[in-house]
Structure formats: C-alpha cells, structure tokens
C-alpha angles and dihedrals in degrees: 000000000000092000103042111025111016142063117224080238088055093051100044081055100047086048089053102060085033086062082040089070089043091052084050090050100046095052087044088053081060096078093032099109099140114091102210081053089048091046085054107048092048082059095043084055093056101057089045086061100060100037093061092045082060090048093055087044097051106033146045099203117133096198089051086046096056103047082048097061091046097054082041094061099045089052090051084064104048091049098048102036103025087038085052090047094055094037090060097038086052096047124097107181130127088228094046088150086057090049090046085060093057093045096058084043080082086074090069101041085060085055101057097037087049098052097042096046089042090057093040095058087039095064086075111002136055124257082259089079095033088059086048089047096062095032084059090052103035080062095048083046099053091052084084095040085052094051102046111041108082138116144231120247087246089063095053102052095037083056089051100066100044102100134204116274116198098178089084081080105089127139094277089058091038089060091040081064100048086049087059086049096060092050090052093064079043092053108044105049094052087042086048099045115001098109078053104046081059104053083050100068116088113268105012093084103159103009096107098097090056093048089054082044084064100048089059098048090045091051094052100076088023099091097043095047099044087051094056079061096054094046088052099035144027110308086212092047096052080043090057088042095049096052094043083062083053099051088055100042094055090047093051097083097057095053100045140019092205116137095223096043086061104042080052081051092045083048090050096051097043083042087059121022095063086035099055080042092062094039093047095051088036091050088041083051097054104043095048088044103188099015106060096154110062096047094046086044092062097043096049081057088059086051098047094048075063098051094041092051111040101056080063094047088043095052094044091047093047093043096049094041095027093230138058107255100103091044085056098043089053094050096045083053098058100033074056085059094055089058081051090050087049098043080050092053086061091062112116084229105069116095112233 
C-alpha cells in the first residue's frame, strides 16, 4: 500500500490515529473491572478488527479510512491489554510468567501468516483482496477465540470484590511506566516504516517485505524466550537488556545498507518489541496482583501517548531531511531514556 497508494505522510498519519484508538482503548480498559464486561469487549475488539480490515479492502475512502484506523486501533486494545488481563486471570499455572510468554508468541505468528499470505495474494491480486483475504481468515480464526474464552460464576464474583487499589503507583512503578512509554515511540516507528527504510537503502530496492518476513519469524520464539529469563532473572534486568538490543537495531540502518546487517536489524526489532510487550505487562501483573487490569491499563496508555506521537515526529523528520536517519537516531535516543527510567528504578532510593 505504501508503494502504490499511499504517501509515507499519509502512513505515518494513518499509524498515528491508528495508535490514537489504542491509546482510547487503553484508558477505557482502565474501568473496565467486571469480567463478563472485559470478555465482551475482547470480543468486541475482535469484530472491530475485521471489520476495519473490510473496510480498507472494499473501499478508498479517506474519511472511511480514517474512522477505520481509529476503531482499529481501539479493538487492538482491547484484544492485546484487556486479552492479557483475562488470560492471566484464567491461568492457573505455577510458571504463569513462562505461559505468558507463549501467549504474547501469537504476535509473531500473525506476523508471519499475514506477510506470506499477503505476498502470496499480491502475486496476482491488489491489496484490496489481500485485505479481504485476512479479513476472511481472521473471522474463521476467531470462531474458536469466541468458544473457548468464558468464565465460572465463582470467578466473577471473586473478581467483583477485588477493588481497585491506587497506591501500586509509586514512584517505581511511576518510572516502569515512563519506561513503556519510551518503547512505544520504539515500537511503533520501526512497526510503522521499517519495510520502507529499508527499501530505501541503496541497493536493498524491494527487500522490505523480507526484512518484515524476518521480524515475524524473530518474534515467534522472542516472548517466550524473553519470559524464561525473566522467570530466571530479574524481570527489570531482561527489561534493560531488551531494550539495549532495540536501541541498536533501530540505529543499524543508518550506519549500513548491507542486506544482512538489516535483516539483523529487522531480527532485533521482532526479538525485542513482542518480547518488552510481554515483560512490561508481566512485570504490570505482577505487581497489581489481583487487579491486572488497572495497572496494564496504565501502562498500555504510556505506551499508546508513544504511538500516537512519534509517526508525527517521523513524517515531519523524513519530509524536512528526505531519509530516515534522524528519525532513527530520535527514537534510539529515547528508547535509550527508557534504559536510563529502569536503571532508575534499581536505586535503593526509589520507593516500590
């Protein structure tokens, strides 16, 4: 779509009020403390999902594209924080933080499905179709979604009288959340470009669809793998590591048009982003016990302020130099301040 309809203006802009419903969503996840409300708003989120995708498959509307990312956005939310909410109040496993890690794995098989079936359409069709096509199978997929997920009486009530509790934000978990904040500006302007900064290198024409390939197959394993470490480690030391391997991911492009160097960049960034999704909420679950939501629903809106403000910042950057670099070099930098927030959050004299 990138190459043949859109501008990279008119992405970045797209992205951002795409990252504007998530941000919604995210505050509205916030209230939401009755489980039967939060099991139908996931599901909520899930027809909203593929309803936009129809939308951007049947029609050329801007208006109607618009409304569509925004909505989008809103029912990813609800998908990814109030989903991660229910799945971790459902589990009950000794190692919840290992089966988190597979749970959050899902974001990298979509990935991969996506992208192959989306080149494969696209051999002989428009994005139009390919847009139908997943919408098609992310509606066979969600038959199951829709039959399994449902809770006992005894769950529901227990949930009820679980109230909200504000004093788990103190200034640890203050600086945890300014932290997410920093990986949502990562996240997003590598999720946003990064198929195009590459084909935007000399020499590497056409090879962004490989290099976003690569970010689904490196995210598969990523979250499972980055929770065992937690589980082993310090969740806040894997956290500081994660997001090291981001700062220099994003920063690999501007120093080489190698093909292998950014598809190492693509891996880094697929390694890292699912996987700092899956420590952060972990971390936020753990921390607000019986009340996931409320802290991961604070944090996700960290997150989403991030989202929403670096696809401006990028277009305006691109547009003003012409390439990417001083987007990339920004957004290293503050993904670089959140490594700084969670070292912070080590000092003896931090209140937890």
């Amino acid at each position: 779509m990138l190459q043949d309809y859109l501008s990279v203006t008119q992405a970045g802009i797209l992205a951002s009020l795409n990252f504007f419903g998530y941000l919604s969503g995210a505050l509205f996840s916030i209230s939401l403390k009755n489980i039967q409300k939060k099991v139908f708003y996931f599901r909520l989120g899930i027809i909203l999902s593929i309803l936009t995708a129809l939308i951007l498959g049947t029609t050329h509307s801007e208006i109607l594209w618009i409304v569509s990312r925004v909505l989008a956005g809103f029912g990813s939310a609800m998908i990814l924080l109030v989903g991660a909410s229910l799945v971790m109040l459902k589990l009950n496993l000794e190692f919840k933080t290992k089966a988190m890690g597979i749970h959050f794995s899902g974001i990298g098989f979509a990935i991969i499905i996506s992208e192959l079936v989306s080149q494969m359409v696209l051999e002989n069709n428009s994005w139009g179709e390919a847009w139908l096509v997943l919408a098609f199978m992310a509606f066979i997929f969600s038959f199951y979604i829709f039959h399994i997920l449902s809770f006992d009486k005894e769950a529901h009530k227990a949930a009820l009288q679980k109230e909200s509790n504000k004093s788990i934000f103190s200034p640890y978990v203050i600086l945890l959340i300014l932290a997410y904040l920093t990986e949502g500006v990562g996240f997003v302007v590598q999720g946003t470009f990064l198929p195009e900064i590459v084909n935007s290198l000399k020499g590497l024409e056409g090879k962004g669809n490989l290099a976003w390939l690569i970010v689904g197959i490196a995210g598969v394993p990523s979250s499972i793998l980055w929770m065992r470490l937690a589980h082993r480690f310090n969740s806040v030391d894997v956290i500081i590591f994660a997001l090291s391997l981001q700062v220099i991911g994003i920063l690999l492009p501007t120093l080489s048009t190698n093909i292998y160097v950014n598809l190492l960049s693509a891996a880094l960034y697929g390694s890292t982003f699912i996987g700092l999704v899956a420590l952060f909420m972990n971390l936020g679950g753990q921390i607000s016990k019986h009340n996931p939501v409320i802290l991961m629903g604070s944090m996700t809106a960290a997150y989403g302020i991030g989202q929403v403000v670096a696809p401006l910042y990028s277009v305006a950057l691109i547009a003003h130099f012409g390439n990417f670099d001083t987007t990339l070099y920004l957004t290293a930098f503050i993904v670089f301040l959140g490594v700084v927030l969670m070292l912070l959050t080590k000092s003896d004299t931090v209140i937890k």
